[in-house]
N, C-alpha and C positions, 0 to 999 in steps of 0.2 A: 360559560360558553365551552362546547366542546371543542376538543386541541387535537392534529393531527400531525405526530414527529415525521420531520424526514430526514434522510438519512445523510445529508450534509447541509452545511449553513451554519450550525453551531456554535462554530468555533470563532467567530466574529462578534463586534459588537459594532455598539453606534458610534465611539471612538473611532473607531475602525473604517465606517464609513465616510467621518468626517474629513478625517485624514486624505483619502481616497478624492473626496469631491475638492479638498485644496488642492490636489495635485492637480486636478481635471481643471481646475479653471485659473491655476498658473502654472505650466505645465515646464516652465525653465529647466528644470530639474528632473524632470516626467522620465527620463531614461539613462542620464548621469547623472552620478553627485553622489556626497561621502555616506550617504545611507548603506550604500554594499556591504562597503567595508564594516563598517558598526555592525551590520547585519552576520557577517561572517565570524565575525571574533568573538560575537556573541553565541554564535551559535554552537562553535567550534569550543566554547567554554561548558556549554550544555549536555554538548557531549562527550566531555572531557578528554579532548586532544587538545594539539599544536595548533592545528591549520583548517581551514575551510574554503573551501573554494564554492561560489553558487554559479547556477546556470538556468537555462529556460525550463529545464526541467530536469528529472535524474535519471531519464534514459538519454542524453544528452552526456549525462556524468560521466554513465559508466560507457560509453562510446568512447569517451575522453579519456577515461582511465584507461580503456586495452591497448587503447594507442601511445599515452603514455607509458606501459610496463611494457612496450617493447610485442606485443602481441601482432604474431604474421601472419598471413594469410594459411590457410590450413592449419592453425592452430587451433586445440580444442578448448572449450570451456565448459563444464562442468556445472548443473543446476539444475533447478528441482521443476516438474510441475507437480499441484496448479501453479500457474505465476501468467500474468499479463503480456501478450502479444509482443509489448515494448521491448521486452529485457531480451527475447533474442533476437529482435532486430536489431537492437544497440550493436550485439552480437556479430550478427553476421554482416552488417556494414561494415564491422571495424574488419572483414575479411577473416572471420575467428568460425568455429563449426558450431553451435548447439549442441552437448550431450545431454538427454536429459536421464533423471535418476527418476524414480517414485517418492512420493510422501508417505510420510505413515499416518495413523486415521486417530494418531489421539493426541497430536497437535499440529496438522497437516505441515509439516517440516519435510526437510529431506532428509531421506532415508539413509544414515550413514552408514550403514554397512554394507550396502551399495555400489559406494563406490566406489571399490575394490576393483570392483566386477567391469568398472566402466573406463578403466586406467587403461593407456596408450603413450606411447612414447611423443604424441601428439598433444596430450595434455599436459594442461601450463598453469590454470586458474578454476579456483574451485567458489563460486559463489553460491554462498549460504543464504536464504530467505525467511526470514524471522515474521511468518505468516501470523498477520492478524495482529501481530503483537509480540506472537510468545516466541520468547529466546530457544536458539538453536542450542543444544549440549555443545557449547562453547569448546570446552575441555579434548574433547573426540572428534571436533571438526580442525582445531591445530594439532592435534598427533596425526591427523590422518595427513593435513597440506604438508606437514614435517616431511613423516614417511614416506612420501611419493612426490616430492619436492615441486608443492606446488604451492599459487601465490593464492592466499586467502581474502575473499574479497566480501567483504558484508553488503545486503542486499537488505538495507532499511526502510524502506520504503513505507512500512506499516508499523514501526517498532520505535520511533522518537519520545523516549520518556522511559524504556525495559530497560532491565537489569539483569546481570547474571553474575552468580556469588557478588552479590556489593557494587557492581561493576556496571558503565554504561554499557548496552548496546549500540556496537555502533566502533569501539574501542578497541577492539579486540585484532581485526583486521589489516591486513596490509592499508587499507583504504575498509570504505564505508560510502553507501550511497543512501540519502532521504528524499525524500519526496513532500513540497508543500503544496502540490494538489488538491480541488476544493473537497476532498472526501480524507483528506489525511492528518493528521494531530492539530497542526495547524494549519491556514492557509493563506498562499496571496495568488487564489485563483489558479495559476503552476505559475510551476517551481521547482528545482532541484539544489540539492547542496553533496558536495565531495568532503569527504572529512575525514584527516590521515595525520598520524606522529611524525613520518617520513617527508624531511624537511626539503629533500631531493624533489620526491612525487610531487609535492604541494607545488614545489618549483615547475614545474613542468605542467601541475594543473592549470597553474595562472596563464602558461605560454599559451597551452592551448587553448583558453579562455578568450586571451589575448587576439586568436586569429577568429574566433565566431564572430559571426555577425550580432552587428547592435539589435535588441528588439523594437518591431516597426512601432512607429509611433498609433498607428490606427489601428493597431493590436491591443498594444498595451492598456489606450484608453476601453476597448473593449474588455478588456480582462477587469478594469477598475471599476467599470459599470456593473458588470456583472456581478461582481463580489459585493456591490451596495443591493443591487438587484434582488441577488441571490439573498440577504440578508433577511429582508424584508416577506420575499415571497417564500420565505422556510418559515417566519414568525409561527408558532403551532396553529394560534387558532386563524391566521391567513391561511396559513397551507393546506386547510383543510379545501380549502374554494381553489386556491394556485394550484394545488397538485390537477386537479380535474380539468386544470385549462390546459398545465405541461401537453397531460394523457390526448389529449383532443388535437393540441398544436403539432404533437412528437417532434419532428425533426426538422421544422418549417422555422423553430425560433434564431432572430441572426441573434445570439449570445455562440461567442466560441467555441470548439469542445476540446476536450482533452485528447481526445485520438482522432486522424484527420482519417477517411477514407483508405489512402495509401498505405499509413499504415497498417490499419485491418486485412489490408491485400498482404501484407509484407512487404510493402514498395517504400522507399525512402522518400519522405518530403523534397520539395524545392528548399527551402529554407527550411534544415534539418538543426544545422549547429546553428545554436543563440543563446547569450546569455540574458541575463535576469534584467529586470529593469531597477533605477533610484523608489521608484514610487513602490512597487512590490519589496523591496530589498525592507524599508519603511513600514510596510505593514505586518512583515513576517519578525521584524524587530519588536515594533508592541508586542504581537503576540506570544513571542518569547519572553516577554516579561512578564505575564501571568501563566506559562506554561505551567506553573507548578500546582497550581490550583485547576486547572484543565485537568489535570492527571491527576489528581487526586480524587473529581468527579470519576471520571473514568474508570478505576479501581472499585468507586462505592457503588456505581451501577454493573457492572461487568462481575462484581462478588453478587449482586441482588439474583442478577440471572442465573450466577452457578448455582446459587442458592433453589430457586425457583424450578431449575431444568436440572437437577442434580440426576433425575432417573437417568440410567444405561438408555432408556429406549430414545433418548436425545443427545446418546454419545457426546456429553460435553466435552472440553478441550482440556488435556491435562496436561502438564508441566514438568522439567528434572526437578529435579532437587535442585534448589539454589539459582535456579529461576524467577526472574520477578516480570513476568508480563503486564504490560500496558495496552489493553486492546482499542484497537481505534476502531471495531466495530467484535461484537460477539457471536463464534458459530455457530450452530445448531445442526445437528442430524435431523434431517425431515424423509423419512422415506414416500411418504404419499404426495412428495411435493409435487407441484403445477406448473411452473413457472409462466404462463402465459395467464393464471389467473391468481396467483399467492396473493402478489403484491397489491391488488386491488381488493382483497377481500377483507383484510386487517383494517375496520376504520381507526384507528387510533394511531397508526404510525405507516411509516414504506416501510418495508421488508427490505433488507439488502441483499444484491444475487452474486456478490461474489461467493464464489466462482461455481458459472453455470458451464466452463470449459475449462480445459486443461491447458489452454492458453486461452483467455479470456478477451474478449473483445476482437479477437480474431474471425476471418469470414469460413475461416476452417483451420486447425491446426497443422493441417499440412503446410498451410506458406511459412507457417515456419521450424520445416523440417520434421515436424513431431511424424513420428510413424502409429498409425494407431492400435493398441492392441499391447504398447512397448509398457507404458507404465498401469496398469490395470487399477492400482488402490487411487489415482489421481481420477482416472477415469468416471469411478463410482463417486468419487468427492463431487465430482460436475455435475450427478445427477440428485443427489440429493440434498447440497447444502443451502442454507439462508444463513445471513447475519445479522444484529440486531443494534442500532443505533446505540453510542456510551455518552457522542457528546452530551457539550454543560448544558444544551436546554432541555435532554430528558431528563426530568423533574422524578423521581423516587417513585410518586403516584403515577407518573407515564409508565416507569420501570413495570410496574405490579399488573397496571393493565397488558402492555407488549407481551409480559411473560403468559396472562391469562388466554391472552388472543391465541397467543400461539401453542398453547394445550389446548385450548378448542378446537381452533382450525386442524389441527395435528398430531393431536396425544395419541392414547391409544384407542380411544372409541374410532378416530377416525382412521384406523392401519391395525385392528387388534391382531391379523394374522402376522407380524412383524413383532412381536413382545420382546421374544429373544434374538432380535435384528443386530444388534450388535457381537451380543458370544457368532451370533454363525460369523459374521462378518471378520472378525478378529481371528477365529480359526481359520479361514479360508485364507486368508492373507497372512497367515503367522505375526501379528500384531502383540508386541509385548505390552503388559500394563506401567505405565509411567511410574517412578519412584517418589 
């Protein structure tokens, strides 16, 4: 039978589901109970710290954290696009400014030399975004928080399982934020977790933990349907029939989303602070126990692809030295890309469109301060990138086809006047080659 990847569901199993429907049909525990904590200590071991703090999600976290480290209103924060609408919301609720830097285009990171140019007497915290996966030059983003004495803040959100020299991602930071949203390493449908050495911050996490609101119960049961849901209707050879109901349904299905309207505007939710629920805290638990085998799949197909899409004219994504990424999904340079027809045309898998903005999911990058024209290599990322599915149900024989689809739909038969697309791009932008 033919099988059609999508681009989350993966990371679940029927364990997972089971778990999920006990909750739902004795629900005592559906929102309290000692699963949190197992949850965090575990987590917090994974990533090799002290402490872990969870929340409804990790734009919730890092909310939690500016307000923890003491951050005042006119204060600035420091950060890169691309990155998702959420991260300067978080921002600018906590009453903090958005600065944003540029990426650079050969592991769309933020561009440290940058932010030199972007210092103010005003700046206080410098968060780094370990895009896709791949580790920030760890090494040059603490000389630089040293040198201009700011507080380093890791923005993990795509990176739970990378490394830098030997080292977790995630570790390195004053704090660290992840994300267990249904599209990120693991999932319990959302989710966030705060993870820090600093036994003070961790203190202050929990307080402020402490005042968020409990998660609604008619929430949660919707988050735990959906996650069985979701399971099932990603199956490959379901999803080839489910995607085409998604496409037909679009926005009409009641399963929850990840970003409410509001905040697309830049508007802050009604019930903004909340933390995590027993039943999700439970499922992100299992799934930390076979993380290592998740990540191991991950590395064999995300190496198949580099393998595959090794040519320049698909600017794969390169690495420091002493970098070990974990991609939760794979770039790709697509210059003739569509985006209102890509992801329909590939039968064998979704294409993933982060990022078709420089703040993603946003109804303009303006609501959240972004000026246009300010980071220009961010910009071109918006227009011409796709990603490509690692989780464990892409099977090796999915890997082979994804990659062929996508020199079909894309190579250079289909954009030959673009050959040397990347040398012009890299001069035009002064883009050095990675070590």
């Amino acid at each position: 039978m033919r099988r059609r990847i999508a681009m989350l569901g993966g990371t679940t199993n029927l364990g997972d589901c089971i778990v999920a429907l006990r909750y739902l049909l004795n629900p005592r525990r559906l929102i309290d109970g000692p699963e949190i904590e197992k949850y965090e200590d575990a987590f917090a071991g994974k990533v090799g710290v002290r402490f872990a703090c969870s929340f409804s999600s990790a734009r919730v976290g890092i909310y939690g954290l500016l307000l923890a480290l003491g951050i005042k209103p006119g204060d600035e924060v420091i950060l890169q696009v691309p990155t998702h609408i959420v991260v300067p919301n978080a921002i600018r609720f906590a009453g903090a400014k958005p600065v944003y830097v540029d990426c650079t285009l050969d592991t769309y990171n933020i561009d440290l030399e940058q932010i030199a140019k972007k210092i103010t007497p005003r700046s206080k915290v410098l968060l780094v975004q370990h895009t896709f996966g791949i580790p920030v030059d760890m090494d040059s983003a603490l000389y630089l928080a040293r040198r201009f004495g700011l507080i380093l803040i890791e923005d993990c959100v795509h990176a739970l399982g990378s490394k830098y020299q030997g080292r977790m991602i995630g570790s390195f930071g004053k704090a660290s934020v992840f994300s267990t949203e249904e599209t990120k390493t693991i999932s319990t449908t959302m989710g966030g977790m705060v993870a820090t050495n600093d036994e003070e911050l961790a203190a202050k996490m929990r307080e402020f933990r402490s005042c968020c609101q409990s998660p609604q119960t008619g929430l949660t049961v919707r988050y735990l349907l959906k996650l069985i849901v979701y399971h099932f209707l990603t199956e490959p050879h379901m999803h080839l029939f489910a995607r085409y109901l998604y496409d037909k349904i679009g926005n009409r299905h009641p399963l929850p989303r990840p970003v409410s309207g509001e905040e697309s505007r830049g508007m802050r939710p009604v019930r903004y602070e909340q933390r995590l629920s027993n039943a999700q805290a439970a499922l992100g638990l299992r799934q930390l126990g076979r993380l290592e085998s998740n990540l191991e799949h991950r590395r064999r197909i995300a190496e198949f692809y580099r393998s595959k899409l090794a040519d320049p004219f698909y600017n794969p994504p390169c690495h420091r030295r002493g970098a070990e990424p974990l991609y939760v999904r794979y770039p790709v340079w697509i210059e003739n890309r569509n985006t209102q027809a890509f992801f329909v045309s590939a039968p064998h898998a979704v294409l993933g469109t982060w990022f078709t903005s420089v703040l993603e999911e946003s109804v303009s990058p303006a609501v959240g301060n972004y000026e246009e024209g300010s980071c220009p290599r961010a910009e071109n990322v918006s227009k011409h990138l796709i990603n490509l599915p690692t989780h464990p149900r892409v099977k090796m024989k999915d890997a082979e086809v994804i990659a062929s689809e996508v020199m079909s739909m894309f190579g250079r038969g289909a954009g030959e006047s673009e050959k040397s697309s990347k040398t012009v791009r890299n001069k035009s932008f002064g883009i050095r080659s990675a070590s």
